[in-house]
N, C-alpha and C positions, 0 to 999 in steps of 0.2 A: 558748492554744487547743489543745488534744486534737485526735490523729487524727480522731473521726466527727464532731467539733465543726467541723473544715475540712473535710472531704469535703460537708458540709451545706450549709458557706457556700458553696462550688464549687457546687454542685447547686440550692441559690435563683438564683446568680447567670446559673445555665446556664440557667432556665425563664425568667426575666425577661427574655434575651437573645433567647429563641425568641417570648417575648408579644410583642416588640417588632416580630417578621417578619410576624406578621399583620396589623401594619399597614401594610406596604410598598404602593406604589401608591394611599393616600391622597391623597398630598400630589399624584402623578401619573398621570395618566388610564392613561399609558400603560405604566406598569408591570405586569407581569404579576402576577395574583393569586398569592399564596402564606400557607398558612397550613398551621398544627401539632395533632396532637389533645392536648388535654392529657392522655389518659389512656396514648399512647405516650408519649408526654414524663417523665412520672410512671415509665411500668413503663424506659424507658431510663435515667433517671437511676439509679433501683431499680436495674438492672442495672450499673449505670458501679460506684455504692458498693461492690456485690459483689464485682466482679473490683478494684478500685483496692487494697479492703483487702487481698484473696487476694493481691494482688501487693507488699503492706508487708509481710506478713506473711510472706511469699517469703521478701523480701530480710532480715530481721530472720534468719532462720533460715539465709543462706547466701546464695546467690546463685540468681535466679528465673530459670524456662525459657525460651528465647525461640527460637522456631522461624522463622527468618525466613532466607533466602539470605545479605542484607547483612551478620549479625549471625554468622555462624558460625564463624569466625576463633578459635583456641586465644587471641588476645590479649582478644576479650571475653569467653567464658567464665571465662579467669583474672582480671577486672578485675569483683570486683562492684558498682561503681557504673556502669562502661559495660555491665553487662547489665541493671540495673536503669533506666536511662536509656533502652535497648533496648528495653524492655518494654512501659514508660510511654509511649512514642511508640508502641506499635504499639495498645497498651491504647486511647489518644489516635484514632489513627485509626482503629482499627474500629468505636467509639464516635458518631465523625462522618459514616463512610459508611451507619450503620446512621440518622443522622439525614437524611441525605438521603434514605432508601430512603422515611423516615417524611413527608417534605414532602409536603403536598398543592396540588396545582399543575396546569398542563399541561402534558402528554409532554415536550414540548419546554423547557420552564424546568425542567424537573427531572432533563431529561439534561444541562444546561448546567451549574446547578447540582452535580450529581454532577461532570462533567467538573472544574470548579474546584476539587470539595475536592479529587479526586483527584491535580491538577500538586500542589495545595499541599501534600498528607500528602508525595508524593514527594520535593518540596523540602525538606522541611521536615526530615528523616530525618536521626538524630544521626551518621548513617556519613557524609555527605557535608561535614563539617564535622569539619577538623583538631582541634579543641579536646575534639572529641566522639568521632573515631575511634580506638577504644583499639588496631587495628590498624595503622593509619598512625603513630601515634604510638609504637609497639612497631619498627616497620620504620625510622622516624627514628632511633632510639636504635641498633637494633643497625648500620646503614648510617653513622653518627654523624654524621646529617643531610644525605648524599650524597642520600636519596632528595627530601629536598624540594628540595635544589639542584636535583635533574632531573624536579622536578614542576613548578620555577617553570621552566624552561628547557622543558619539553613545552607551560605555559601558553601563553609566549608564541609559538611556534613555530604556535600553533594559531590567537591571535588573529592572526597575521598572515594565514595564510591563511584566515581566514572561518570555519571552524565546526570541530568538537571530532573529533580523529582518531576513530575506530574499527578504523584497524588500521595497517598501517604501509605507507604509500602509496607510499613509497619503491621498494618489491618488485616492484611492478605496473607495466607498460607494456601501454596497449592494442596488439593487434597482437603482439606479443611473450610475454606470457604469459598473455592474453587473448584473449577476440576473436581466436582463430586457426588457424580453420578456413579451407580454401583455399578462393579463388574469387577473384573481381573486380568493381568496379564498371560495371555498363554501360549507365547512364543517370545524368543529375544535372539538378537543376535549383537555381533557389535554395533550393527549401524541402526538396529530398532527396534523397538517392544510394542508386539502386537497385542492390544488390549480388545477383550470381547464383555460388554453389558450383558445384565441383567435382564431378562424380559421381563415387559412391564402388561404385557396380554398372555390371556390365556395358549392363542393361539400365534403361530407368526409364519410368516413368509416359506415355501420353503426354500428359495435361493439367499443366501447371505447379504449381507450390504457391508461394502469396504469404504471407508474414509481416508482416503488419501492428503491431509492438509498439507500446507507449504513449509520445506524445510526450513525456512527462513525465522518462521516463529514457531513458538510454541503450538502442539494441538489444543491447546484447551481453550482456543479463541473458541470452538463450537460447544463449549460446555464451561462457558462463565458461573453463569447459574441456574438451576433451574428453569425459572422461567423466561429464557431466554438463550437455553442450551440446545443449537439444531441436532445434537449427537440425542438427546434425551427426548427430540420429539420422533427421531426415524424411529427408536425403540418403543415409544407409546404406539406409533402410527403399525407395530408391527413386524418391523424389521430386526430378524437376529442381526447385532449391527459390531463389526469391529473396525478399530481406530486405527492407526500407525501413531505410534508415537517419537517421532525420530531425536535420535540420543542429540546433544549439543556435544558437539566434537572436541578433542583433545587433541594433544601431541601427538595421541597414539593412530588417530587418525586422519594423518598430517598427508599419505600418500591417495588418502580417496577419491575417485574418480565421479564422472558421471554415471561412467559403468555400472558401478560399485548400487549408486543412488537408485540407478534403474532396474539390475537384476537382482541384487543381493536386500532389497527395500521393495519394490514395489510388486515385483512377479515373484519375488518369496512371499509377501504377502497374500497374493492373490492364489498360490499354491496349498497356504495353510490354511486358509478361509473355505478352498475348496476341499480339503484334508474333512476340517472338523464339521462343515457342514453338510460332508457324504453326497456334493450333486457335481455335477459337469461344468455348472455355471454358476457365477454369482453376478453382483452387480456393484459397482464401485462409483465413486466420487472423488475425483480431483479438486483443488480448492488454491487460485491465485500459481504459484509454480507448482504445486503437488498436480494442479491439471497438465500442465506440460512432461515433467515426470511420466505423469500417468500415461499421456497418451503416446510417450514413446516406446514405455512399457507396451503400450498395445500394437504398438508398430511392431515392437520387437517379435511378440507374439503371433503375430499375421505370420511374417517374415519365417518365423519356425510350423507355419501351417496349425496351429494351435488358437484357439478359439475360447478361450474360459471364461469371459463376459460379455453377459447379453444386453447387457445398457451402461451407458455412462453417463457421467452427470458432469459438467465442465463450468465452476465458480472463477468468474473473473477472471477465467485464464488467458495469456497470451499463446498462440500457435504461430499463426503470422504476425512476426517483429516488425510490419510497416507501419505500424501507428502506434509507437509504444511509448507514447506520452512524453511527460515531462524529463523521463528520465534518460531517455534518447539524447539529452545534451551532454549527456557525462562521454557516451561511448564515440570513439572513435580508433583507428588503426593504432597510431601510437597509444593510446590509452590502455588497449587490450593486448599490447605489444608490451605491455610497461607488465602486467598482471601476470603475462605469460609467463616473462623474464623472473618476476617478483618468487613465482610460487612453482617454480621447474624442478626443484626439486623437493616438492613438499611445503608445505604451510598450512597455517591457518589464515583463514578472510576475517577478524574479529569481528563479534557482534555488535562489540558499540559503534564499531566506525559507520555500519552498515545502519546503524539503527539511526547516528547521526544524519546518516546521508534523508533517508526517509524523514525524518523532522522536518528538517530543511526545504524539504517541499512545500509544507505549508509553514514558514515561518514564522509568524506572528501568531498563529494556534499552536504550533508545539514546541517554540523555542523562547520567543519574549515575552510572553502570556507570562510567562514562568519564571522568566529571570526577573519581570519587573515585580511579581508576588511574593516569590519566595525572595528575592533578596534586595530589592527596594522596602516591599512595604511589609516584611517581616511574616508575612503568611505561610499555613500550614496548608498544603494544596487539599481540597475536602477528599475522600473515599470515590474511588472512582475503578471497580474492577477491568475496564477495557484499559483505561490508562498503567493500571499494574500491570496488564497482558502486555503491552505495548512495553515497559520497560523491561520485559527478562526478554534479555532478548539470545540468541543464538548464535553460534558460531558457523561458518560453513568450511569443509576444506579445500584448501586454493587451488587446487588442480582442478575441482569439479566445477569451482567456482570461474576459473578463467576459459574450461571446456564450453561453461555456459555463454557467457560473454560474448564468445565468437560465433558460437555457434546460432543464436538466438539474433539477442541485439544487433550484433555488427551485419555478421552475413545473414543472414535469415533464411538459414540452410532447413530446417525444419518444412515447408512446403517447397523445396525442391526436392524430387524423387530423386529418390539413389543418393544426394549429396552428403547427407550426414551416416556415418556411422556409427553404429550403438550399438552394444556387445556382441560385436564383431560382423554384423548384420547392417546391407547397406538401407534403411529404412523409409519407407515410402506411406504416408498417413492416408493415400486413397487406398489403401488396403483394409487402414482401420471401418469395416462397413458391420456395422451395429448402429441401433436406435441411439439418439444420444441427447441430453437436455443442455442446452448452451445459455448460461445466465451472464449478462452483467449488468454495471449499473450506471445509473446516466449520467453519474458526477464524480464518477472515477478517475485521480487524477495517477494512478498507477498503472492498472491496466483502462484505458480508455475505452468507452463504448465502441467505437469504430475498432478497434483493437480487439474486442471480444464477440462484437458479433463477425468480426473475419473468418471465427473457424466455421461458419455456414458454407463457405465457400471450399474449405478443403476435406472436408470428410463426406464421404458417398452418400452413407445412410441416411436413414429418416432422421429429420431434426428436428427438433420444437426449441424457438430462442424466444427468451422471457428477459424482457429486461426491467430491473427494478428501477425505485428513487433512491438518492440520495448515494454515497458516495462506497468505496470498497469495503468497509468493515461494517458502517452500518446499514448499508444495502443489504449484505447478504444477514446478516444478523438484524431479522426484523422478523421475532415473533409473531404470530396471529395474534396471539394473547394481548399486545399490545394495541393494536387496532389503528396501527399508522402505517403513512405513507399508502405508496400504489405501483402499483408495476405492468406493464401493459405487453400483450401477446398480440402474434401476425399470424401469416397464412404460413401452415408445414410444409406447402408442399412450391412456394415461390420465396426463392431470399436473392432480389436484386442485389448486386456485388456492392452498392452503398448501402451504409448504416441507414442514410436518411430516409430514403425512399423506401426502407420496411418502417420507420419511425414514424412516416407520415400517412403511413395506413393502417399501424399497431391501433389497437384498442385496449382503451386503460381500465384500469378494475381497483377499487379499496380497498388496504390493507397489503396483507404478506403474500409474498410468493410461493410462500413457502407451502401453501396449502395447492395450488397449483402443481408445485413438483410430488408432491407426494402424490397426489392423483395423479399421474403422468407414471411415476415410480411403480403404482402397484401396477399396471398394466403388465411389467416387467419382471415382477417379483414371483411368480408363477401358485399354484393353489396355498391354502394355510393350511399348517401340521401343529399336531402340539407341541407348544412352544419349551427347547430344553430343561430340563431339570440340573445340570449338571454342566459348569462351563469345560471347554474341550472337547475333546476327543481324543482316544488311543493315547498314539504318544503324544499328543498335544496336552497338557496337563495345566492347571492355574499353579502359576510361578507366585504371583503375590499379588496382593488387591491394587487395583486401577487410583490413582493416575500411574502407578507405578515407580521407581525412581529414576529414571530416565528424563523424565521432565521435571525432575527437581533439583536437576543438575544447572548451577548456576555459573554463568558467564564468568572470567577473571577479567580485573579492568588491564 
């Protein structure tokens, strides 16, 4: 058989395989429609022959070009059958993403869809496989097989501990080269240890500042390190500033609720902060879920005719669950039917699983980067403290966890007034009417920019929405001090119901945003006193110095 005489037979066999998808959901009511135009089909395959031969004829003549990160290595360029292997897989999968593009379906089976080819081209990738990386197998030969001796020895050293290094964990101690900004704990309960800083001014604020981060991770993504700790600039910038530190759960807190996360977490916190700082009001920050947290804390609060903060500050949070990214493909009825079932009567959500699922997102940055270093080509992943933050990861409890699920993702009960209730309270977010800062960022694949600038739409009050670059972690973590990226602000007092149309009138500015919110923040912070001498107040008393051990509580695999 002749070159175009197989490329042919490839290409019948590739249309017979697609006539076969429009019949899916025949045989089952409940399978999602899906079906193909033959005349995309037709002009893709026409296109697949074009480039498959352009790329025989490549490699006939040398070796063929392959522009890809994985692929760039002097040992594939010099190896023309691992560039042409290169090629073919990339030929292979741009061929298949453009077949998903061509599915016709609904939104949702076709984002699923897409999601799947896409772990699969990932997986599938000739770099991640010893027999196929012309690099790793270049690096075995001149190490004379030292590197795979310490690729199987990085393997196992990783299945022991539950999931795929990302740097070298070894280096980092929370509290130590972390997490370690002064202060103290000076509240705890089971579900939190409220930690208050050091002032770093003479003078400070006199309403407090609450950080609310996401239960999900660690607090100490805002206080990596100094130079890059947004907990350590609100305190330079002024702000008596306290943290939530939320415990990573046990057995023992196998029955915890949302409830639990909302009254007993975030309005006890906002009740000692008002305790120890002797005012009526403070000012808080939510951060990714601790903003959703938070603002139903504030629902809650309305709802009981109570008023204790006079601004909010909302980091990549979701409110409205209609644009909630990528991860929208996991949830559906049976899904959260399956969660409910799972954790009815108590559980744990584990960390890793949750940490796995977040990988997976970007899989070729957090999952084959690292299989093909650490255990093809025998590497030590370098020092990398966001990537240490990223691996301790956290547990959540399964009640609150599947409380959320439904409530959020699935129904997206949270901007229906009245529909959800939260400590016992049917809660309604046009109540929440305070000033309020709404950040997110433009290449967020967790919370989506359309997703974060949504709550413009649901809360009364005055807004100011700032959106940064670059994506959920290092958007909002983007020192001044560093002198990168940009972030662009619109008009307070117009937010047309699309993203786009404030984006296409936003004006952009250099550097952080972060110097933005803090001018935005003092407005709200009300005159300066002298700044404490003494952490606490009354019964509020320093339990033990910050990060505290709460967050030194590590995950079991």
């Amino acid at each position: 058989m002749d070159q175009n005489a197989a490329l042919k037979s490839l290409g019948d066999s590739w249309l017979k395989a697609m006539a076969s998808f429009q019949t899916m959901g025949a045989a089952d009511a409940k399978a999602p429609a899906l079906s193909f135009s033959l005349d995309k089909l037709e002009a893709l395959q026409k296109q697949y022959f074009e480039e498959a031969t352009a790329l025989w004829n490549q490699s006939l003549q040398g070796k063929p070009e392959v522009k890809d990160r994985r692929f760039k290595g002097e040992a594939w360029a010099n190896n023309p059958m691992a560039a042409f292997t290169a090629a073919a897989y990339l030929l292979n999968t741009r061929t298949m993403m453009e077949l998903t593009d061509a599915a016709e379906t609904d939104p949702k089976t076709k984002a699923r869809i897409q999601f799947a080819v896409e772990q699969w081209a990932a997986a599938a990738a000739p770099s991640n496989y010893l027999a196929l990386n012309a690099e790793a197998q270049q690096k075995a030969i001149d190490t004379k097989g030292e590197s795979i001796s310490k690729g199987i020895q990085n393997l196992l050293h990783d299945l022991q501990q539950g999931h795929v290094s990302m740097t070298d964990e070894r280096l980092f101690e929370v509290g130590k080269n972390v997490a370690t900004t002064e202060g103290k704990v000076v509240f705890e309960n089971e579900f939190f240890q409220l930690l208050e800083y050091k002032p770093l001014t003479a003078k400070v604020y006199e309403r407090p500042f609450l950080f609310v981060p996401p239960c999900i991770n660690k607090f100490y993504i805002l206080d990596l390190q100094p130079e890059n700790s947004l907990i350590r600039y609100a305190v330079a910038q002024g702000h008596r500033t306290f943290v939530v530190s939320w415990r990573n759960p046990d057995e023992s807190l196998r029955n915890t609720t949302w409830d639990n996360y909302v009254e007993d977490v975030v309005i006890q916190a906002i009740q000692v902060v008002q305790d120890i700082g002797g005012v009526p009001q403070i000012n808080a920050l939510g951060f990714c879920v601790g903003g959703t947290i938070l603002s139903n804390a504030l629902a809650v609060l309305a709802a009981r005719g109570e008023k204790p903060v006079a601004s909010a500050t909302l980091l990549t949070t979701l409110i409205d669950f209609s644009d909630s990214g990528v991860l929208d493909v996991f949830i559906d009825e049976a899904f959260v039917k399956y969660r409910e079932g799972q954790f009815a009567d108590g559980g744990l959500m584990k960390g890793k699983d949750m940490a796995s699922t977040f990988s997976f997102l970007r899989p070729n940055d957090l999952v084959w980067n690292y299989v093909v270093g650490n255990y093809l080509k025998g590497e030590t992943p370098p020092p990398f403290d966001l990537l240490y933050w990223n691996s301790d990861s956290t547990n959540l409890p399964g009640p609150m966890y599947a409380w959320y699920l439904r409530n959020t993702y699935l129904e997206n009960n949270l901007i229906k007034p009245g529909k959800a209730k939260v400590c016992g309270v049917k809660i309604d977010l046009r109540k929440v009417d305070m000033p309020l800062y709404i950040y997110g960022s433009r290449e967020d694949h967790i919370v989506p920019i359309g997703g974060a600038y949504a709550s413009t739409q649901v809360f009364p009050g005055k807004k100011r929405f700032v959106m940064g670059a670059s994506g959920h972690i290092a958007g909002v973590i983007n020192p001044p001090s560093a002198n990168k990226r940009c972030y662009w602000t619109g008009s307070e007092t117009s937010f047309p119901k699309d993203a786009d149309q404030w984006m296409g009138k936003a004006k952009e500015h250099a550097g952080s945003w972060w110097t933005d919110w803090s001018g935005w923040l003092k407005t709200h912070a009300g005159k300066q006193i002298a700044a404490p001498k003494t952490y606490g107040r009354g019964k509020h008393k320093a339990i033990e110095a910050a990060p505290g051990r709460y967050v030194k509580e590590r995950s079991s695999n």
